[in-house]
Every structure is written in C-alpha cells, then in structure tokens.
matplotlib code that plots the C-alpha trace (Angstrom):
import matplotlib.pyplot as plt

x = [0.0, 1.3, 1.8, -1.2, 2.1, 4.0, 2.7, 4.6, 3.0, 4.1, 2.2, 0.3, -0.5, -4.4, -4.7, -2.2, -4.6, -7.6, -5.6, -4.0, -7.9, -8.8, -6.4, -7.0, -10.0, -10.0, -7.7, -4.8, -1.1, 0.6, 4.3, 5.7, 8.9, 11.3, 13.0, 11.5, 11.8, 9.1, 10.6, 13.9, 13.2, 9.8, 12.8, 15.3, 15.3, 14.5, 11.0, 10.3, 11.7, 8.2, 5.5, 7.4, 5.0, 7.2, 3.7, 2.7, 0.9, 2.6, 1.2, 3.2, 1.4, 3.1, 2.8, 4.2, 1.3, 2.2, -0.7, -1.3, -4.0, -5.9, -9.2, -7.7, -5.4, -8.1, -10.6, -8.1, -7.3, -11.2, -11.4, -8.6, -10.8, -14.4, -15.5, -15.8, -18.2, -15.9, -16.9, -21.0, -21.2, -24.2, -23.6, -25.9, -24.5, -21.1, -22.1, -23.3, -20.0, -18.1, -20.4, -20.0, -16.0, -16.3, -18.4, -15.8, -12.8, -14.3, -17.1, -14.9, -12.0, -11.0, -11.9, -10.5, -6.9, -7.0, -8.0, -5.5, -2.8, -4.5, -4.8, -1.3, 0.4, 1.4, -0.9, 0.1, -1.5, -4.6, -8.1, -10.6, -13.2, -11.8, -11.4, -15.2, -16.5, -14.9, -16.1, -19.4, -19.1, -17.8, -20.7, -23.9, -22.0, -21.8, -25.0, -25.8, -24.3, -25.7, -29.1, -28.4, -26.6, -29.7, -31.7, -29.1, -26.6, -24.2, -23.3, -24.5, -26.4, -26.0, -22.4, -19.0, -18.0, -15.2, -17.7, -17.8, -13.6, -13.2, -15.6, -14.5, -10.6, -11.6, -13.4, -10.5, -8.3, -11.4, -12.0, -7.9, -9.3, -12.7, -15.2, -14.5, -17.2, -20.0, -20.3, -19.6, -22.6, -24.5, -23.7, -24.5, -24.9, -21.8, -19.9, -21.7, -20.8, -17.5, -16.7, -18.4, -15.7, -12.7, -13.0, -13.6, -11.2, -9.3, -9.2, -7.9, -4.5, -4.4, -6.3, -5.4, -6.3, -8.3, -7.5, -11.1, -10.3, -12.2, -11.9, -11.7, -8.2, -7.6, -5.2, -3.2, -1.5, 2.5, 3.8, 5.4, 9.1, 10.5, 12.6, 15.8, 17.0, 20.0, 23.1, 24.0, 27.1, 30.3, 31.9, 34.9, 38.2, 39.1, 41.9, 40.3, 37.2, 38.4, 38.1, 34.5, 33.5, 34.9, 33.3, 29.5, 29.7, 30.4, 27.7, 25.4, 26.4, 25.0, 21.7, 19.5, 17.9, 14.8, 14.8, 14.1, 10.1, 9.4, 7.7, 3.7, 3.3, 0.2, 2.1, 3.8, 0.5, 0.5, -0.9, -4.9, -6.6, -8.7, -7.7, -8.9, -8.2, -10.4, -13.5, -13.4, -13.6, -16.6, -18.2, -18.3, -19.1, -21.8, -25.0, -24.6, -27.7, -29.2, -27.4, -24.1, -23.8, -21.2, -22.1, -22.3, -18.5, -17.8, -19.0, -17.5, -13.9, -14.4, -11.0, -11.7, -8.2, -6.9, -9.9, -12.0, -15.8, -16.4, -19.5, -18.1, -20.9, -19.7, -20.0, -21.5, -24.7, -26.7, -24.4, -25.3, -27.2, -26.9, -27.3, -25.4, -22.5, -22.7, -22.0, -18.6, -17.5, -17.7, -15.5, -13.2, -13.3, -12.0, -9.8, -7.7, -7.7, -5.6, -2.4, -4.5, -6.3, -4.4, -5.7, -9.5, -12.9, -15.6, -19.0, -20.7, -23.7, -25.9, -29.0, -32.4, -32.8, -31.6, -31.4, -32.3, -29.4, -26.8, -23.3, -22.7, -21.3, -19.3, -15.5, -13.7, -10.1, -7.0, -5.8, -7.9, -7.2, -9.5, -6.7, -3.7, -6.0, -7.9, -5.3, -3.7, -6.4, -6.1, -10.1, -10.5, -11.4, -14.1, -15.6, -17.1, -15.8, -17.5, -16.2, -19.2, -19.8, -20.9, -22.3, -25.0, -27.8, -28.3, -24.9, -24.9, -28.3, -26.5, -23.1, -24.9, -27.9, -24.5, -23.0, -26.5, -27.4, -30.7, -29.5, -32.2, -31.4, -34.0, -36.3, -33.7, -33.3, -29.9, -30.3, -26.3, -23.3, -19.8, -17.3, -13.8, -12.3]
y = [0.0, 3.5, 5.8, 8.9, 10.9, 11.4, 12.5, 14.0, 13.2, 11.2, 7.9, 9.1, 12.6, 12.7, 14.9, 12.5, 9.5, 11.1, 11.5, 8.1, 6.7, 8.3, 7.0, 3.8, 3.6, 4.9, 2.0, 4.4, 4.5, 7.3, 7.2, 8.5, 9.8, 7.3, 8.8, 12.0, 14.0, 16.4, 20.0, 19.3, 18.3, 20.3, 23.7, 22.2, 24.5, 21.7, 21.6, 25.0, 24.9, 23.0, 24.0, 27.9, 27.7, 24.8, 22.4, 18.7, 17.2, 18.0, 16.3, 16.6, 14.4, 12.2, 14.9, 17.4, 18.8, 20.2, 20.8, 21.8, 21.9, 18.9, 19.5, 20.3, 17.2, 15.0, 16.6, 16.2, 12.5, 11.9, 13.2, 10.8, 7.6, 9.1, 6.0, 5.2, 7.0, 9.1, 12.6, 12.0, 13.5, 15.2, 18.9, 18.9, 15.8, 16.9, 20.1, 18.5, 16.6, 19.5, 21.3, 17.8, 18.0, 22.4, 21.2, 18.1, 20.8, 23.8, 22.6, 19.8, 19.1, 22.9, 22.6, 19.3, 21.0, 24.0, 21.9, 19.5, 22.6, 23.9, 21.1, 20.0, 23.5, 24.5, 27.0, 29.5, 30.4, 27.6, 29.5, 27.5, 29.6, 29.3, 25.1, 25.0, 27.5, 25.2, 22.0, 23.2, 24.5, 20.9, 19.1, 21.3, 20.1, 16.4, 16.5, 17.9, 15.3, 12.2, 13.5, 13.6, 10.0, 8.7, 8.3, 7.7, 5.4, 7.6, 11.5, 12.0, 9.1, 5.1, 4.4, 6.2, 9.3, 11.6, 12.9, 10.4, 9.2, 13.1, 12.4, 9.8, 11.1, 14.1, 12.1, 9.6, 12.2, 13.5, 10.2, 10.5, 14.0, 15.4, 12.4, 9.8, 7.2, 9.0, 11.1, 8.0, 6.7, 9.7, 9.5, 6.3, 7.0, 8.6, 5.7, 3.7, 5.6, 6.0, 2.0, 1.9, 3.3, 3.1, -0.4, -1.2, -3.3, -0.8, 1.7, -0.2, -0.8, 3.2, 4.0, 1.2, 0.8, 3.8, 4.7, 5.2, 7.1, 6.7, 10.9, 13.3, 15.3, 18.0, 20.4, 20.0, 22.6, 22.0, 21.8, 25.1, 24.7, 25.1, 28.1, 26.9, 29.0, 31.1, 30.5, 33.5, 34.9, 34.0, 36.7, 38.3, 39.2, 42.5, 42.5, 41.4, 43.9, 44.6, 40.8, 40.6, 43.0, 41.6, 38.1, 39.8, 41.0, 37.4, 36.5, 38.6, 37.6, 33.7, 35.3, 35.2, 39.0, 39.7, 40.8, 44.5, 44.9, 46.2, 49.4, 49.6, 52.0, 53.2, 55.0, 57.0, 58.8, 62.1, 62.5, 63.0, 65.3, 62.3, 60.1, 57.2, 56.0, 58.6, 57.5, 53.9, 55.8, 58.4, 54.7, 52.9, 55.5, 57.6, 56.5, 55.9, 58.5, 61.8, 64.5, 64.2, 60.8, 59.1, 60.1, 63.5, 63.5, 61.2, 63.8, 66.5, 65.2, 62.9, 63.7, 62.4, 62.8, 61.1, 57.9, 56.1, 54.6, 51.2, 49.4, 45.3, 42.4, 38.4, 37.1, 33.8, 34.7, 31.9, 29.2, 30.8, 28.4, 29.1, 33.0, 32.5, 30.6, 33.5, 36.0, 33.4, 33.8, 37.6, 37.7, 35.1, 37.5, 40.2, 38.3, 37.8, 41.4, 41.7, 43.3, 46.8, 46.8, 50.7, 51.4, 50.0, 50.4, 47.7, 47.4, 44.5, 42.3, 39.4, 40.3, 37.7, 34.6, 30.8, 30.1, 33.5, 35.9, 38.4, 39.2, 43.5, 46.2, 49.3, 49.8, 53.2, 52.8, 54.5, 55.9, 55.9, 51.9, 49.4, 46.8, 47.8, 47.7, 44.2, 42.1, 41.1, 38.6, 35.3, 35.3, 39.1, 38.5, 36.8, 39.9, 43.1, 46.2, 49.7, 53.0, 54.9, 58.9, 60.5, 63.3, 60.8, 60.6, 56.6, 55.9, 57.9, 56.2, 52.8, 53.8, 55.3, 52.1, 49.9, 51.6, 51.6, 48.1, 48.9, 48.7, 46.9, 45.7, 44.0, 43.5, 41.4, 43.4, 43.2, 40.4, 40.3, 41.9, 42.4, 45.6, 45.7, 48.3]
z = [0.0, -1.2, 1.8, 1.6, 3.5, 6.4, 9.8, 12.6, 15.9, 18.5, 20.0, 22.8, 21.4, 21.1, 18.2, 16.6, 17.7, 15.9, 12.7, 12.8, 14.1, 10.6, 8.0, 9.9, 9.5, 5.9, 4.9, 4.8, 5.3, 6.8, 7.6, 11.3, 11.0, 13.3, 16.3, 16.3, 19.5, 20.2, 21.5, 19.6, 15.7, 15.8, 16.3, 13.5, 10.4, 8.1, 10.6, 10.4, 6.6, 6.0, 9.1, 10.6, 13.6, 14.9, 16.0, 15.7, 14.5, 10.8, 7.6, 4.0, 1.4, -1.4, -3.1, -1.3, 0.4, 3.5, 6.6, 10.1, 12.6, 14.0, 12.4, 9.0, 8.3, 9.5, 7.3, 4.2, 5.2, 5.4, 1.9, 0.7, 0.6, -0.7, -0.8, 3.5, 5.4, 6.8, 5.0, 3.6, 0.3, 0.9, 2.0, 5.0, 6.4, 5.9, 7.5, 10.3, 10.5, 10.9, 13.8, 16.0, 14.7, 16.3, 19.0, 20.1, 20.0, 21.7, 23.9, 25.2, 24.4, 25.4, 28.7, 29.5, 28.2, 30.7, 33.7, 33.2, 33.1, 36.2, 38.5, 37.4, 37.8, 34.3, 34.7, 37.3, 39.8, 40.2, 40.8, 42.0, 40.7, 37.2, 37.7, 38.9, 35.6, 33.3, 34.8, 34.8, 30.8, 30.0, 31.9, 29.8, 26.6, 28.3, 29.1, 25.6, 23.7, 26.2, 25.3, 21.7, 21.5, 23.8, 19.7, 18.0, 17.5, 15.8, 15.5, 11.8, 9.7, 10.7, 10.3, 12.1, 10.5, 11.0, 13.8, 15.8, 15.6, 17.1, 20.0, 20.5, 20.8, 22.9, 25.1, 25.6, 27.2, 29.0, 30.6, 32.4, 33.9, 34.2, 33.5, 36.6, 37.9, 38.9, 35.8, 33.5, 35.6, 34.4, 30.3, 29.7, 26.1, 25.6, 26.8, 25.0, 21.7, 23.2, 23.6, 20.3, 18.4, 20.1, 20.0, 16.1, 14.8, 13.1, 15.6, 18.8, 17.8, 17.7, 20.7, 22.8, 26.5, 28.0, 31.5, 33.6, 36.7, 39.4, 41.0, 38.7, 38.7, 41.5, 42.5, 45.8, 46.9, 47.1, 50.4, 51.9, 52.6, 56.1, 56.3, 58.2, 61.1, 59.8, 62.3, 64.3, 63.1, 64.7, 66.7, 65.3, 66.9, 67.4, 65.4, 62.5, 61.9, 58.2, 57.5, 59.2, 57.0, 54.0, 55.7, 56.0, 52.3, 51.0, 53.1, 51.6, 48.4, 49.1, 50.0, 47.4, 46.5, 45.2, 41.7, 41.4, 40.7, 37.1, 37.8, 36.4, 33.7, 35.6, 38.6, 35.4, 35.0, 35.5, 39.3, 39.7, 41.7, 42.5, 45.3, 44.9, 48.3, 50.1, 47.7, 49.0, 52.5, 51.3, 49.5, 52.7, 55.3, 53.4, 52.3, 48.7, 47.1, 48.5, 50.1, 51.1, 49.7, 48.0, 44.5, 45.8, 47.1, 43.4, 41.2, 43.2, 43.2, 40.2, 37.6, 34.1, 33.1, 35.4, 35.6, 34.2, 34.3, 32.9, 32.6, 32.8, 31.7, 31.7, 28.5, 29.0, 31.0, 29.3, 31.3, 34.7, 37.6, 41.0, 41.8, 44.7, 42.5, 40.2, 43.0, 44.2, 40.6, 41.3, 44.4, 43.2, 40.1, 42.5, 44.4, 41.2, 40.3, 43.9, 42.2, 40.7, 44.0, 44.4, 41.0, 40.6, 42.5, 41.5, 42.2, 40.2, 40.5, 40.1, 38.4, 38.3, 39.0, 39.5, 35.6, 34.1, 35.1, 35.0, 35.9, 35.4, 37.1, 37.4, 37.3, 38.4, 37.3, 37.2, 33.5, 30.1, 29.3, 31.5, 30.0, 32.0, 35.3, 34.6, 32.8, 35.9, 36.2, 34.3, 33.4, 32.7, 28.7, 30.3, 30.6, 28.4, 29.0, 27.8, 28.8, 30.1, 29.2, 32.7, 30.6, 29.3, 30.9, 30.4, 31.5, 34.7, 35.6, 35.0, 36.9, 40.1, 40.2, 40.1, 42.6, 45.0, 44.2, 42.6, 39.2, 36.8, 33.9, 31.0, 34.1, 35.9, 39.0, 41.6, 44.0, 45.3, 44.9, 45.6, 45.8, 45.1, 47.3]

ax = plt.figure().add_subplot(projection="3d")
ax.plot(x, y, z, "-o")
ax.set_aspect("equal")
plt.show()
C-alpha cells in the first residue's frame, strides 16, 4: 500500500490518535517519522523549513502537500478515501460533520486541556473559581451530547463518521481527567458511543487501553518549605574587623535577593486630583444617594483625566445556575484582580434569577485603558468592558444604580453583589 504521507506526531499525542484513528480507518497509510523527538526536531530548520509555527501534528502528502492543525489534516485524510463513510457526500450531512467536529474541540476538548494545566500547575496560579466554571461549561456540553446519543446510534447518519472518531478522541483524554465514575454513571450513552468506536477493529490498535479514573483530577497545593534558622554569626576578633567585613559582604552575596520589581506603567501617570483611596472611605461611610452621599463626594472630586468609568458584563450569562455561585465567581473574580487593587474600585452584580441571570457592574479605574488595570487577572477576557460617558444621561443612571445596588437591567433586577475596594 502506497503511503497517503508522512505524519509528525508522537504515539500518545491525542490529536495525533484522531488523525492516525482516521487513516485507519479509511484503509490508509501514513508514515511516522522514526526517532523524532518532540521540542527538539519540531525547532530544527529543516521543521520549520516546511510548518514555521514549529507544531505537531505536521502532515506533507506524497505529493508534497504540506498541513497543520488537527481538524484540517483529519478533514483532508477523510477526503482521501471518498468511498468510506468518513466525510457524507451530501452537504448537509457533511455540515453536520463538521459542527460535531467544532463542537468536540471547543465545547470539550478545550476545557478538559486548561483543567489539566490547572490542576497540574502548568498554569500558574490555580483558581478555583476558574477550575469550577470550566467543569461546569464541560458538563452542559456532556450532558448535551448524552441526550443527543440517547436516539441515536451515531453522531451523523447510521455508520461512524469523522464525527464520531473526534468524540471519540476528545473524550479519551477526557475520561484520564474530568469524566471519573460518577459522571460515567450519568452519560451512559456517551460511553456507550465511546466503547463503540474506540474499540472497532481498526481503531484499537491506535487507541489502545483507555484509563477510567475513578476521581476526577484536583489540584493540591505544594507543600510550603520550612525556612531553616540562619546561624548566628560567629563573633569576630578585634583585630580582624576589616576581614568581618569583607566576611559579611560574602555573606550577603549567598543570599538570594529579590529581583528588582518592574515598575507599572500606571504609577507613570501624570498624578490626579482624585484620590482614589479617600473614595473607598466616602463609599463605605456615606450613604450611597441623597445629600451628602457618595455620588455626591464622586462627582464632586471625580477627575476624568486622570480615571475612568467602565461598565463590565460576563459574557457567557446563558451558562449561569446558582445566583449565589454567580456571586462566588464575582468575588473570586476580585480576588484575582488583587495586584491593581491601588488602582481600581468595582461594584458588580448578580442580576435575576436561578437560571435567568446576569453578571454586570461598574469599574472606576485608574488611566484611560480598563486593559492595564484588569489584565492582571487570568479570566479578565471573560468579561465586556465599555467606557461609560458620565455626561450621558443613560450611562450615569446605569453607573450610580451599580454603585447603590438597585441597578435593573431587561427586568432582571440586583439580588447580590460584591465591591472591590
């Protein structure tokens, strides 16, 4: 059999898997370069010569064809044998392919990747509240695809597509972190598909044994290290003070010093007339409307040159439960914007009700740019940020209701909140 062209991948790389699954199961051959050492041949300029971004899995056909990217060099491999199931000629059904091929990638897949780097440190520092988001977003699309595999057998028409060989890869790596035994015992379908698949006869020789954990992965916290009681210094004699000098300096030397902090462009800033300091004080001592309050002293100190007012909505309302979860992902939220605490005041929300709500707010922040304030937190592009215009009268009505807790918003009105101060 004529090779269809080489792959560079390495044995237990899952997007390599799903590729290999698919010229498997296609009846064709691909050729895996022998002895190839991920992080060292992926930099050699003969690599980069044929794929510059440096990243497996790598595909260069017989021809000379050269690919990247999961989805696409399974997609082209699919399309190599016309006659298997793989890729349905009809354009609906291959349309439909290629929403379950999305969905596999970005509803699972994705989340099962940034957990794993979470709970195992690569991603720095773990946040619970970001762990317990994405679990959550992984389990609706579980859930999604158990009810859709609950009538029928497979993803798109009666036999295995392309499809179902990507579910089926995802959800192998999911099964070794997020999936354990009680939510197997809650997707029965999906396991079933699952098995289904993965155990064809010429698929298993690719995917193998799949590990079922019985826990789902968690982070534990690395033990702190026991600072060692540094010896008291030796007395000196008298006659050699020079040398104790010359002793303490070396001394100092072994000691490890902290690297000088890189100073944050916002304390360049031209200094502001508004202190931002005393308006957490006038926020928490005054009532918040009527005379005297705190958006009295606000509008009466307020420097637009030197801040800015930000109206800041989640983007993924539609996969809010639990008001009261939705208020936790607020504070842990603001617990991660900790490092602009001296340059931020927050006020934010949760608006409606278990299953029909909102996450908004208010932001005051230091400069022009809400980037250089929120960035510090891993999760801030979670967010949509608008500047609001004070002068407008629909803006200030939305920045003062924040900042009271009465704001209503589509009929959803404030039922908890949190402040960053």
């Amino acid at each position: 059999m004529s090779s269809a062209g080489t792959l560079w991948t390495t044995p237990e790389f899952v997007n390599g898997k799903r590729i290999r699954a698919v010229a498997a199961f296609a009846g064709l051959k691909l050729d895996i370069p022998e002895g190839y050492v991920h992080f060292q041949d992926n930099k050699k300029p003969e690599f980069l010569a044929k794929f510059p971004h440096g990243k497996i899995p790598a595909f260069e056909g017989a021809d000379g064809f050269k690919l990247t990217e999961t989805p696409a060099i399974a997609r082209y491999i699919a399309s190599l044998a016309p006659n298997s199931t793989l890729l349905p000629s009809d354009s609906k059904q291959a349309a439909l392919v290629d929403q379950w091929v999305s969905f596999a990638d970005s509803e699972i897949n994705a989340h099962t990747v940034i957990i794993f780097q979470l709970v195992r440190g690569v991603l720095t520092p773990y946040a619970k509240p970001i762990h317990t988001t994405l679990a959550e977003r992984q389990l609706r699309s579980l859930k999604t695809l158990e009810s859709y595999l609950s009538t029928h057998t497979f993803l798109v028409g009666e036999r295995i597509s392309l499809a179902d060989i990507t579910i089926a890869s995802v959800l192998q790596r999911a099964l070794t972190v997020t999936i354990d035994a009680p939510l197997r015992a809650e997707l029965p379908n999906v396991i079933r598909h699952f098995e289904t698949v993965v155990n064809q006869p010429s698929l298993k020789p690719i995917f193998g044994e799949t590990q079922y954990i019985e826990k789902a992965l968690a982070f534990t916290p690395p033990p702190k290290e026991k600072k060692e009681a540094k010896p008291a210094p030796a007395p000196a004699p008298k006659a050699e003070k020079p040398k104790k000098k010359e002793a303490e300096e070396d001394e100092e030397d072994d000691i490890p010093r902290d690297e000088p902090k890189a100073k944050n462009p916002l304390d360049s800033l031209p200094k502001s007339s508004f202190n931002l300091e005393d308006w957490k004080r006038a926020y928490s001592n005054k009532d918040t409307r009527g005379p005297d309050g705190s958006l009295e002293w606000f509008y009466k100190n307020y420097d637009p040159e030197g801040f800015s007012t930000w109206r800041v909505d989640f983007k993924y309302n539609e996969e809010l439960t639990q008001t009261f979860m939705s208020s936790n992902q607020i504070g842990g939220f603001f617990n991660r914007l900790e490092a602009s605490r001296k340059y931020l005041f927050g006020s934010m929300g949760v608006l409606g009700q278990t299953n029909d709500s909102i996450i908004t707010g208010v932001l005051i922040a230091r400069g022009q740019d809400i980037k250089p304030v929120v960035d510090v937190a891993p999760d801030w592009e979670s967010y949509e940020y608008k500047r609001l215009d004070l002068n407008n009268a629909e803006d200030k009505a939305f920045f003062e209701a924040a900042l009271a807790w009465d704001l209503e918003v589509n009929g959803k009105k404030w039922v908890d909140g949190k402040l960053f101060k």
